[in-house]
C-alpha positions as protocol buffer text, in pm:
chain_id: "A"
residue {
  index: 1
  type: UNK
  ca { x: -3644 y: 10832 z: 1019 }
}
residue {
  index: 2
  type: UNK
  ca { x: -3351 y: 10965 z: 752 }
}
residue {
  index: 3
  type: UNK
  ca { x: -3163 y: 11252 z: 891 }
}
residue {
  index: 4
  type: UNK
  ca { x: -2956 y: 11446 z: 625 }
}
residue {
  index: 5
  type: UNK
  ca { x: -2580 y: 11473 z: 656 }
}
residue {
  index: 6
  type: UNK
  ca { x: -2589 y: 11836 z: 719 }
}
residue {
  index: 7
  type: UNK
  ca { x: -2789 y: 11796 z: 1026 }
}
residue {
  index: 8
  type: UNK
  ca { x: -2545 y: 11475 z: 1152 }
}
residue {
  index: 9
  type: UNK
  ca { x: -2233 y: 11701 z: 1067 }
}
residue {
  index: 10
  type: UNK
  ca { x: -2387 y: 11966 z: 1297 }
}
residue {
  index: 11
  type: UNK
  ca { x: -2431 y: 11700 z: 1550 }
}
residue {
  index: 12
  type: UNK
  ca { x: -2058 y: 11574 z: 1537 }
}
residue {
  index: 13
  type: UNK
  ca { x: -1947 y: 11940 z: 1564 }
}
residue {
  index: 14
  type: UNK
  ca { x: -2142 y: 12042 z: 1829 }
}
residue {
  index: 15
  type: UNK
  ca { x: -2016 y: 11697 z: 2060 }
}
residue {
  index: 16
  type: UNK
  ca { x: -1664 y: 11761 z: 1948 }
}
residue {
  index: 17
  type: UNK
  ca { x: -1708 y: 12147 z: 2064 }
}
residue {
  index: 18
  type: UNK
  ca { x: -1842 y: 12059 z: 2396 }
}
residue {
  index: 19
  type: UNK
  ca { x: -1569 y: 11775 z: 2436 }
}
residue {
  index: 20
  type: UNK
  ca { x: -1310 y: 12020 z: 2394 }
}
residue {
  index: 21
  type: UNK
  ca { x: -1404 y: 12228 z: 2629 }
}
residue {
  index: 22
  type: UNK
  ca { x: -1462 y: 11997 z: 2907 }
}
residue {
  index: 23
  type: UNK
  ca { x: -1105 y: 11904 z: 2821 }
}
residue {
  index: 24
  type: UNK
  ca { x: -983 y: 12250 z: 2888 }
}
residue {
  index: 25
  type: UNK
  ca { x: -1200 y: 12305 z: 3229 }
}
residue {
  index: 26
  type: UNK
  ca { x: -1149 y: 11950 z: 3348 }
}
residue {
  index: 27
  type: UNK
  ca { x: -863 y: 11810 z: 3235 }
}
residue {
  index: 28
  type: UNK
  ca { x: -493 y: 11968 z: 3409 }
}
residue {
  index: 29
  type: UNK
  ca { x: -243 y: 12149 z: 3187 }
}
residue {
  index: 30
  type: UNK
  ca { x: 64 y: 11865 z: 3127 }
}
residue {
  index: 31
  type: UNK
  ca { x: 266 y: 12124 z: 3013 }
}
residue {
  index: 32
  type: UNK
  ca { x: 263 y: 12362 z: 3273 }
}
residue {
  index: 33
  type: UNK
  ca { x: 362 y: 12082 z: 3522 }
}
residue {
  index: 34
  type: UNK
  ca { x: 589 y: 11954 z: 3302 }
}
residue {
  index: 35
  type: UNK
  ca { x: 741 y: 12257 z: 3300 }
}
residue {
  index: 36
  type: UNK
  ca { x: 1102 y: 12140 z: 3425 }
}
residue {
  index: 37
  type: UNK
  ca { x: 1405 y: 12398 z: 3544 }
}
residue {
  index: 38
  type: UNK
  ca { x: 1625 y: 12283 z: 3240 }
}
residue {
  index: 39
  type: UNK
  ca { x: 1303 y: 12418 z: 3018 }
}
residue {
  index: 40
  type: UNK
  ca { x: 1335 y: 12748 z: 3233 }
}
residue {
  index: 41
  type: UNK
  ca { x: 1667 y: 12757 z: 3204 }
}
residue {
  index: 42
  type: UNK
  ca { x: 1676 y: 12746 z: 2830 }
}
residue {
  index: 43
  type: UNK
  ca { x: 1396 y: 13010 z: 2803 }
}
residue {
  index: 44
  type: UNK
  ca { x: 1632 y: 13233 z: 2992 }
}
residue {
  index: 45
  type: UNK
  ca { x: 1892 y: 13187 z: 2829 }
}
residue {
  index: 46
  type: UNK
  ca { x: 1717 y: 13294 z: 2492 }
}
residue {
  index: 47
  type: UNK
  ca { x: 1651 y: 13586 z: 2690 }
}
residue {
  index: 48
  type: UNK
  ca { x: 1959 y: 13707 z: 2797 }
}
residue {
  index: 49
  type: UNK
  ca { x: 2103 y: 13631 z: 2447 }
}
residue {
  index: 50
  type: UNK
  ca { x: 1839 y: 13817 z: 2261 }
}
residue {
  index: 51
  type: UNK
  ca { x: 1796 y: 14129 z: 2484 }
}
residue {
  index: 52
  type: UNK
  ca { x: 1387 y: 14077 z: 2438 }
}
residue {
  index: 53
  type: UNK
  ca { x: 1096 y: 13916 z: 2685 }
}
residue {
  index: 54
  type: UNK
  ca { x: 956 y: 13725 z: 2412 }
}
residue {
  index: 55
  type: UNK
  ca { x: 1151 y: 13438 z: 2412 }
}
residue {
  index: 56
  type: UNK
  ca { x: 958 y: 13347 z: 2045 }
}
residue {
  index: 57
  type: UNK
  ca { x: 1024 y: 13662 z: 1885 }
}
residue {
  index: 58
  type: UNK
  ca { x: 1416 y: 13644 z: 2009 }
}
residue {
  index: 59
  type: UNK
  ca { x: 1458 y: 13310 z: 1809 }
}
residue {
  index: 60
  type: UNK
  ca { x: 1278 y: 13420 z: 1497 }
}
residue {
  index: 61
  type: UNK
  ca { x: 1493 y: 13724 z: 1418 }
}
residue {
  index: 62
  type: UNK
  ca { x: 1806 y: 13627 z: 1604 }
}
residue {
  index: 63
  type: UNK
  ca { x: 1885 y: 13312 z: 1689 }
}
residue {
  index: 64
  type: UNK
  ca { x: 1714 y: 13156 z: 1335 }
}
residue {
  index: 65
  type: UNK
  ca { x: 1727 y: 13480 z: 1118 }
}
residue {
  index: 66
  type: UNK
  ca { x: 1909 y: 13262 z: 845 }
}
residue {
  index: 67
  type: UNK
  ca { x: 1557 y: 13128 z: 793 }
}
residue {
  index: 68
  type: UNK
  ca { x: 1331 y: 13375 z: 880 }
}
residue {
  index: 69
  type: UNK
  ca { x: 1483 y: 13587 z: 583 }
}
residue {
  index: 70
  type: UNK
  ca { x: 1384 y: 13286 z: 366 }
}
residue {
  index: 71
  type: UNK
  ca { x: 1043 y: 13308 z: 504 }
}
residue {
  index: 72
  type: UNK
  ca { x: 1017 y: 13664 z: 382 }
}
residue {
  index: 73
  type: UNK
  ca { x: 1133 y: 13590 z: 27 }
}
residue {
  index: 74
  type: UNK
  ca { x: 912 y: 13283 z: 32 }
}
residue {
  index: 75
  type: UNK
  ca { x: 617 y: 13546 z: 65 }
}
residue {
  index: 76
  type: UNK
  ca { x: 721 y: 13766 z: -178 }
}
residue {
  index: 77
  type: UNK
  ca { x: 722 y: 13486 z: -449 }
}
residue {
  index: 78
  type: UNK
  ca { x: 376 y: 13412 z: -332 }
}
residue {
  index: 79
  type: UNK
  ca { x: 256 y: 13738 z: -384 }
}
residue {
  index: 80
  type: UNK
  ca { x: 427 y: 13781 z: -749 }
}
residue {
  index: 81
  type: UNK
  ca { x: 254 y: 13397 z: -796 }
}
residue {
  index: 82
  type: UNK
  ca { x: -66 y: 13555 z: -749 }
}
residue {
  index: 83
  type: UNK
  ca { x: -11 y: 13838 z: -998 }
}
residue {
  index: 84
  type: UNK
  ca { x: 162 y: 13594 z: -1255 }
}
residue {
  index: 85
  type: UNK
  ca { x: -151 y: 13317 z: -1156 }
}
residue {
  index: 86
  type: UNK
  ca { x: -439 y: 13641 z: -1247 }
}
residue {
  index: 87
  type: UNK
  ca { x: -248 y: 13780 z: -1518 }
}
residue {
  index: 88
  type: UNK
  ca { x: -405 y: 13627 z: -1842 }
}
residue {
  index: 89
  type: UNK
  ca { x: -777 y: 13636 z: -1684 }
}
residue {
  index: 90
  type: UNK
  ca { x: -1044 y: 13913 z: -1751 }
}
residue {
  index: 91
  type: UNK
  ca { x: -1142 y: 14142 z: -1452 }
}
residue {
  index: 92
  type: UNK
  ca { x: -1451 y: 14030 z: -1315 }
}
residue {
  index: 93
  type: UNK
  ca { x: -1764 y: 14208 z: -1421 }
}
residue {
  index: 94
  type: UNK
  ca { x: -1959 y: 14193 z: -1069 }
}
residue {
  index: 95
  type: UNK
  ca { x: -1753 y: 14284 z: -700 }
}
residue {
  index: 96
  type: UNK
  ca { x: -1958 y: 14116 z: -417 }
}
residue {
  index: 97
  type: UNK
  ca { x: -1975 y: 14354 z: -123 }
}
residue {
  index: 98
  type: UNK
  ca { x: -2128 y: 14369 z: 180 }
}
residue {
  index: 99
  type: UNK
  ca { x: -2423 y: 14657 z: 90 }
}
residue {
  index: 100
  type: UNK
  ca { x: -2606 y: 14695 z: 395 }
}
residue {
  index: 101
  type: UNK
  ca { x: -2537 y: 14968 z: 666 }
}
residue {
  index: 102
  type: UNK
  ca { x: -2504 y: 14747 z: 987 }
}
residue {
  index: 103
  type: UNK
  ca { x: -2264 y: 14526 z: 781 }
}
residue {
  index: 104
  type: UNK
  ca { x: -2073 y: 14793 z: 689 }
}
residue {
  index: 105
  type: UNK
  ca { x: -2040 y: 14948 z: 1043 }
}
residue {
  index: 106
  type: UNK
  ca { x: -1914 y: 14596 z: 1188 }
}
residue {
  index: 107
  type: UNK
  ca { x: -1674 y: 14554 z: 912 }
}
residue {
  index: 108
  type: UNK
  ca { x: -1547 y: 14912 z: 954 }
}
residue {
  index: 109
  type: UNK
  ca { x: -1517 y: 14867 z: 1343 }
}
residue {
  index: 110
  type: UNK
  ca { x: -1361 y: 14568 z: 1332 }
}
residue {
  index: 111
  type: UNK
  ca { x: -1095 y: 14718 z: 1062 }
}
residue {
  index: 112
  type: UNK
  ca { x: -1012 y: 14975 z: 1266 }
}
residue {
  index: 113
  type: UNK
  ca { x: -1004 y: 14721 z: 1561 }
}
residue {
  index: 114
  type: UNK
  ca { x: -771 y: 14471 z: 1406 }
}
residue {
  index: 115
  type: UNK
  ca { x: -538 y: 14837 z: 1262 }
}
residue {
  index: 116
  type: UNK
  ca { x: -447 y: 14920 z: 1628 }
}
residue {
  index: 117
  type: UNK
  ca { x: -379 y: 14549 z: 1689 }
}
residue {
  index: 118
  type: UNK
  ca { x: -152 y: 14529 z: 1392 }
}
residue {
  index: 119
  type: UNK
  ca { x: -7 y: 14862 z: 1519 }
}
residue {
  index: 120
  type: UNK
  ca { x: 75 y: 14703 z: 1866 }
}
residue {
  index: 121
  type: UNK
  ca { x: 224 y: 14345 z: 1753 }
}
residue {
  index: 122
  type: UNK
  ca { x: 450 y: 14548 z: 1541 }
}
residue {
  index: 123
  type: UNK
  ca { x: 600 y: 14772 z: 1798 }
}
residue {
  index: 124
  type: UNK
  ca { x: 560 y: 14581 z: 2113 }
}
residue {
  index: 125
  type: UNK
  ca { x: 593 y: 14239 z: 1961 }
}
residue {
  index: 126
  type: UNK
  ca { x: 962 y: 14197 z: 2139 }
}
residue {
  index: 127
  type: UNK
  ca { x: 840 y: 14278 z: 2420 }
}
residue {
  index: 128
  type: UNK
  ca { x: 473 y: 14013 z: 2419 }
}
residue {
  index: 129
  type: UNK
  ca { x: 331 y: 13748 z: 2214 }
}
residue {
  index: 130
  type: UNK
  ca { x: 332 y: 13876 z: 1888 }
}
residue {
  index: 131
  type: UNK
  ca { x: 555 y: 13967 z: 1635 }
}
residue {
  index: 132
  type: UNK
  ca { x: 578 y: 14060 z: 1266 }
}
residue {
  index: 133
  type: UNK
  ca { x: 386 y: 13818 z: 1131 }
}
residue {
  index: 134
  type: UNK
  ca { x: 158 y: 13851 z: 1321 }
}
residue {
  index: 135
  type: UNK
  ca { x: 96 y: 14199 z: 1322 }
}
residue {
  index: 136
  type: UNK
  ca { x: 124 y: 14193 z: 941 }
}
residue {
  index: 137
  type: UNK
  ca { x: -206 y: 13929 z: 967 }
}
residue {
  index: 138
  type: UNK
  ca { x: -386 y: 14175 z: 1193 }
}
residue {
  index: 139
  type: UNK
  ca { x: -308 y: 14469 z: 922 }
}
residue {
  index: 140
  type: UNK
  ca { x: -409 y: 14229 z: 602 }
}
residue {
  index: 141
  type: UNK
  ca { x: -736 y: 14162 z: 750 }
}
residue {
  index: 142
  type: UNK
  ca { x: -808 y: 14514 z: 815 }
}
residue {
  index: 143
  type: UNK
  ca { x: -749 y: 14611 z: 461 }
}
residue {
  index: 144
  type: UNK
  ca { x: -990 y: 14336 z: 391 }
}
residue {
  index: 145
  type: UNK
  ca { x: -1263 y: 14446 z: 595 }
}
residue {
  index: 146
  type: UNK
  ca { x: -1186 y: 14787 z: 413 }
}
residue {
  index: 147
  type: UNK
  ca { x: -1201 y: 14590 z: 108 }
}
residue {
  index: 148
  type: UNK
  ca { x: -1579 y: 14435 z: 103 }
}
residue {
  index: 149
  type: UNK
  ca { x: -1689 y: 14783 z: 232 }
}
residue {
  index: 150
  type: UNK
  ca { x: -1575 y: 14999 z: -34 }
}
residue {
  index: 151
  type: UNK
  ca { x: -1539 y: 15067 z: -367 }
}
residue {
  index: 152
  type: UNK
  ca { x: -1232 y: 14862 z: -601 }
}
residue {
  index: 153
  type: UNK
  ca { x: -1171 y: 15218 z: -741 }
}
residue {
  index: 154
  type: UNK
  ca { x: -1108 y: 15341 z: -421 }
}
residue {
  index: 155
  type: UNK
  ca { x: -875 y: 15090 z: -315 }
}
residue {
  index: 156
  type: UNK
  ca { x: -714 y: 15100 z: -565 }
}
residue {
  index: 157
  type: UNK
  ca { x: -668 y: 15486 z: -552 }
}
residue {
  index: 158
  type: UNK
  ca { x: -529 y: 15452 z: -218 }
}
residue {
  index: 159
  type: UNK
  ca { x: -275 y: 15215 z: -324 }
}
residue {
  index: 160
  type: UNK
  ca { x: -131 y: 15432 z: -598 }
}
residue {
  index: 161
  type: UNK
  ca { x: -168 y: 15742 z: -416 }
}
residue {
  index: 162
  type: UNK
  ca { x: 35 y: 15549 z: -128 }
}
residue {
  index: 163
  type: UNK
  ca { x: 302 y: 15391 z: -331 }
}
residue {
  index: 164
  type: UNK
  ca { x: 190 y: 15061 z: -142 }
}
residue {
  index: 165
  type: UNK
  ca { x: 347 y: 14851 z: -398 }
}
residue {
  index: 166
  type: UNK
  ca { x: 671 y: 15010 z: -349 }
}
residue {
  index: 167
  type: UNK
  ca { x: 674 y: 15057 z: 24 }
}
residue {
  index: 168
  type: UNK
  ca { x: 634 y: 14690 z: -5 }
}
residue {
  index: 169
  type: UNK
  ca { x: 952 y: 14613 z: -181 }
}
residue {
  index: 170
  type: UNK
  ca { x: 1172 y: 14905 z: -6 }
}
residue {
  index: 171
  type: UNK
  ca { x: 1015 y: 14692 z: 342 }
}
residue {
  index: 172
  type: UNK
  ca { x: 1161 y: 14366 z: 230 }
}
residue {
  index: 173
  type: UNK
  ca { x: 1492 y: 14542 z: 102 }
}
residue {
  index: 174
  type: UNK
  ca { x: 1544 y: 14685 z: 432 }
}
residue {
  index: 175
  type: UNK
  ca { x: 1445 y: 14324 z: 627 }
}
residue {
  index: 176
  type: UNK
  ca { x: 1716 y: 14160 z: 460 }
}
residue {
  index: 177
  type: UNK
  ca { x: 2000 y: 14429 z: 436 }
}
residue {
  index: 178
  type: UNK
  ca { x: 1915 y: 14460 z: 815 }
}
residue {
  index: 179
  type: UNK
  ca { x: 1904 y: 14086 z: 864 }
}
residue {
  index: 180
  type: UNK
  ca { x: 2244 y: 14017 z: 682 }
}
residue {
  index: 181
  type: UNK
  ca { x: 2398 y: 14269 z: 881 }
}
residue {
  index: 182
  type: UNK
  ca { x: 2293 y: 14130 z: 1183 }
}
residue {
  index: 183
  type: UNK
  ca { x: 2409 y: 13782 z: 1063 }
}
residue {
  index: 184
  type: UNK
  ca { x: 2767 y: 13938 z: 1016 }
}
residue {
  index: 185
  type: UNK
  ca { x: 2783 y: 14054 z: 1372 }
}
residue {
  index: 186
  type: UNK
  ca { x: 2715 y: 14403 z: 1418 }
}
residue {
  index: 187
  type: UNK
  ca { x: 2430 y: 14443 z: 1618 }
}
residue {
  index: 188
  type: UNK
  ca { x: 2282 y: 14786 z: 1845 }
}
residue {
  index: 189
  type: UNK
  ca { x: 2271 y: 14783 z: 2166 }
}
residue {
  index: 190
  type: UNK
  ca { x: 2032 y: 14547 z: 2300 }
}
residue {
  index: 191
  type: UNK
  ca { x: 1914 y: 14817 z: 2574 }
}
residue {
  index: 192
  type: UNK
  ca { x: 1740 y: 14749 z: 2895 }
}
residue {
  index: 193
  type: UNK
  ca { x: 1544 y: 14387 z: 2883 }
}
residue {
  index: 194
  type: UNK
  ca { x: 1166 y: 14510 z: 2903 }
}
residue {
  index: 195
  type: UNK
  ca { x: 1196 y: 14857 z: 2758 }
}
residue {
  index: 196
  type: UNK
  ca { x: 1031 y: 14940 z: 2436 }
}
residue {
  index: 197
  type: UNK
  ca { x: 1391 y: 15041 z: 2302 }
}
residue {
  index: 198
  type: UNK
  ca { x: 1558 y: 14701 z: 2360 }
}
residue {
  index: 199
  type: UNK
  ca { x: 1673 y: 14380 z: 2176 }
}
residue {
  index: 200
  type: UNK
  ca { x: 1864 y: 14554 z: 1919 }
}
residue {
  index: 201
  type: UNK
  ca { x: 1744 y: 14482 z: 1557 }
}
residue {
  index: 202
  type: UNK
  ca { x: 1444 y: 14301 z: 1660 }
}
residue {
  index: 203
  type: UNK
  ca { x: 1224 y: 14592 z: 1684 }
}
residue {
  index: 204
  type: UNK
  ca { x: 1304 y: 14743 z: 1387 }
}
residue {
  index: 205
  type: UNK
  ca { x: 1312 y: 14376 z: 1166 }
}
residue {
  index: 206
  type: UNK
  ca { x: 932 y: 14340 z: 1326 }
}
residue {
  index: 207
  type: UNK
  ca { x: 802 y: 14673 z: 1217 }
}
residue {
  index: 208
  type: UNK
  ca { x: 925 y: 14582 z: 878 }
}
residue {
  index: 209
  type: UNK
  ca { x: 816 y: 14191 z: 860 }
}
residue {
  index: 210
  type: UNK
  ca { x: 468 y: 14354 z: 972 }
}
residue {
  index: 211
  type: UNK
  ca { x: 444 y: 14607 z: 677 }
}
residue {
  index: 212
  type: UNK
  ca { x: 536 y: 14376 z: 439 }
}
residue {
  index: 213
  type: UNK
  ca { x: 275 y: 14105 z: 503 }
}
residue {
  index: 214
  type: UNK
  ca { x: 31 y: 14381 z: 553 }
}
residue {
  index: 215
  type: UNK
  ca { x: 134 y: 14542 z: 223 }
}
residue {
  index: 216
  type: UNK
  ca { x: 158 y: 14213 z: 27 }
}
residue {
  index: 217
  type: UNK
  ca { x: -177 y: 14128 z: 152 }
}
residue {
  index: 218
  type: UNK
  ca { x: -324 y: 14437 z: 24 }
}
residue {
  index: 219
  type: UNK
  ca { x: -196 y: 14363 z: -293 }
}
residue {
  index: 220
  type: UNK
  ca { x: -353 y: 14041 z: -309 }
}
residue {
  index: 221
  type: UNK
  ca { x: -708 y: 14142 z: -195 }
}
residue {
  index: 222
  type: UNK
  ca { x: -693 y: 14390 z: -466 }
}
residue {
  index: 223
  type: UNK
  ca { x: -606 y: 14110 z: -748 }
}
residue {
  index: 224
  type: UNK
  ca { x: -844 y: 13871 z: -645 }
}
residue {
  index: 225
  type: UNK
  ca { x: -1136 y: 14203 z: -644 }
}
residue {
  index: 226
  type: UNK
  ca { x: -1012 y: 14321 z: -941 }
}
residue {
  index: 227
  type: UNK
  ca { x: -1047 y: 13915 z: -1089 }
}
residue {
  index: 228
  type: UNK
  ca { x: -1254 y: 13726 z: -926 }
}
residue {
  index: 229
  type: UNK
  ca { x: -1477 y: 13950 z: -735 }
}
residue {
  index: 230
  type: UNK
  ca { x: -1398 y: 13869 z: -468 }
}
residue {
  index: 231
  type: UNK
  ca { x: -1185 y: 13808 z: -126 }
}
């Protein structure tokens, strides 16, 4: 009896997906019980230097700042690569969206779902996993959802009307004026280790990380619309 690929790659990852969890319910965590008191001792350390509970966070936009500002500019160049990439084609004719109303409602819900996510990365991301980055994710995917739900005239109303695309550029500005005066030395206090208003800079260099990948995502969901017709 032939059976077609499709139905043998369904096969293989159905066994792989049931192997892998076995793995996690069976099999013990080696790095937890690896978990040795120089490693602890290092993690606190981090801590005490950076002012913030998340030890991740801390080296991101203190202890490795030097890159992390690299990591923003890298960003940026992708985002003017996709504008320079677009530029010479025609705007597509035809925007596939989702159309009907229980699609719409689940794409709207989760939006507004993954906004207060991106919304508490940003400000509490020094303080839990999280971050920047990742709240800027969160926000990008909630403009997406946004996106396949709406109109391209629309979205791109709310951009201009928002100044998105400058907000975006005053955002990275600010990361790196902030980030090279950090790098110099001067610093604010770093505050009580677990309140909201601690680890100096790091709050403030999160918020903005987080509403320039948000922003920067907007602006490519709106290219590739406005393009390709789609996400």
């Amino acid at each position: 009896m032939n059976v077609s690929r499709p139905n043998i790659m369904k096969w293989i990852y159905l066994v792989a997906g049931m192997a892998f969890l076995l793995k996690m319910l069976i099999l013990p965590n080696f790095a937890a019980d690896s978990a040795s008191p120089v490693t602890e001792s290092i993690v606190a350390a981090i801590v005490a230097d950076t002012g913030v509970p998340n030890a991740v966070s801390g080296i991101i936009l203190r202890n490795r700042l030097y890159d992390t500002i690299f990591e923003v500019v890298v960003f940026t160049i992708a985002m003017m690569g996709v504008r320079y990439l677009l530029a010479d084609e025609q705007p597509s004719a035809t925007v596939y969206q989702f159309t009907d109303a229980p699609s719409i409602v689940l794409a709207r819900l989760g939006a507004t779902i993954c906004a207060l996510i991106s919304i508490e990365l940003a400000i509490r991301g020094h303080l839990s996993p999280g971050g920047g980055f990742a709240a800027g994710v969160a926000g990008g995917t909630a403009i997406g959802l946004v996106a396949i739900t709406s109109s391209r005239e629309w979205m791109e109303s709310l951009y201009d009307k928002y100044q998105a695309a400058i907000v975006e550029k005053v955002s990275v500005l600010l990361f790196i004026a902030l980030a090279a005066i950090t790098l110099i030395g001067y610093e604010l206090p770093q505050g009580n280790v677990g309140s909201l208003l601690s680890g100096g800079t790091i709050p403030l260099l999160n918020v903005l990380v987080a509403i320039k990948v948000a922003l920067g995502s907007w602006t490519a969901i709106l290219l590739f619309i406005r393009y390709r017709g789609l996400l």
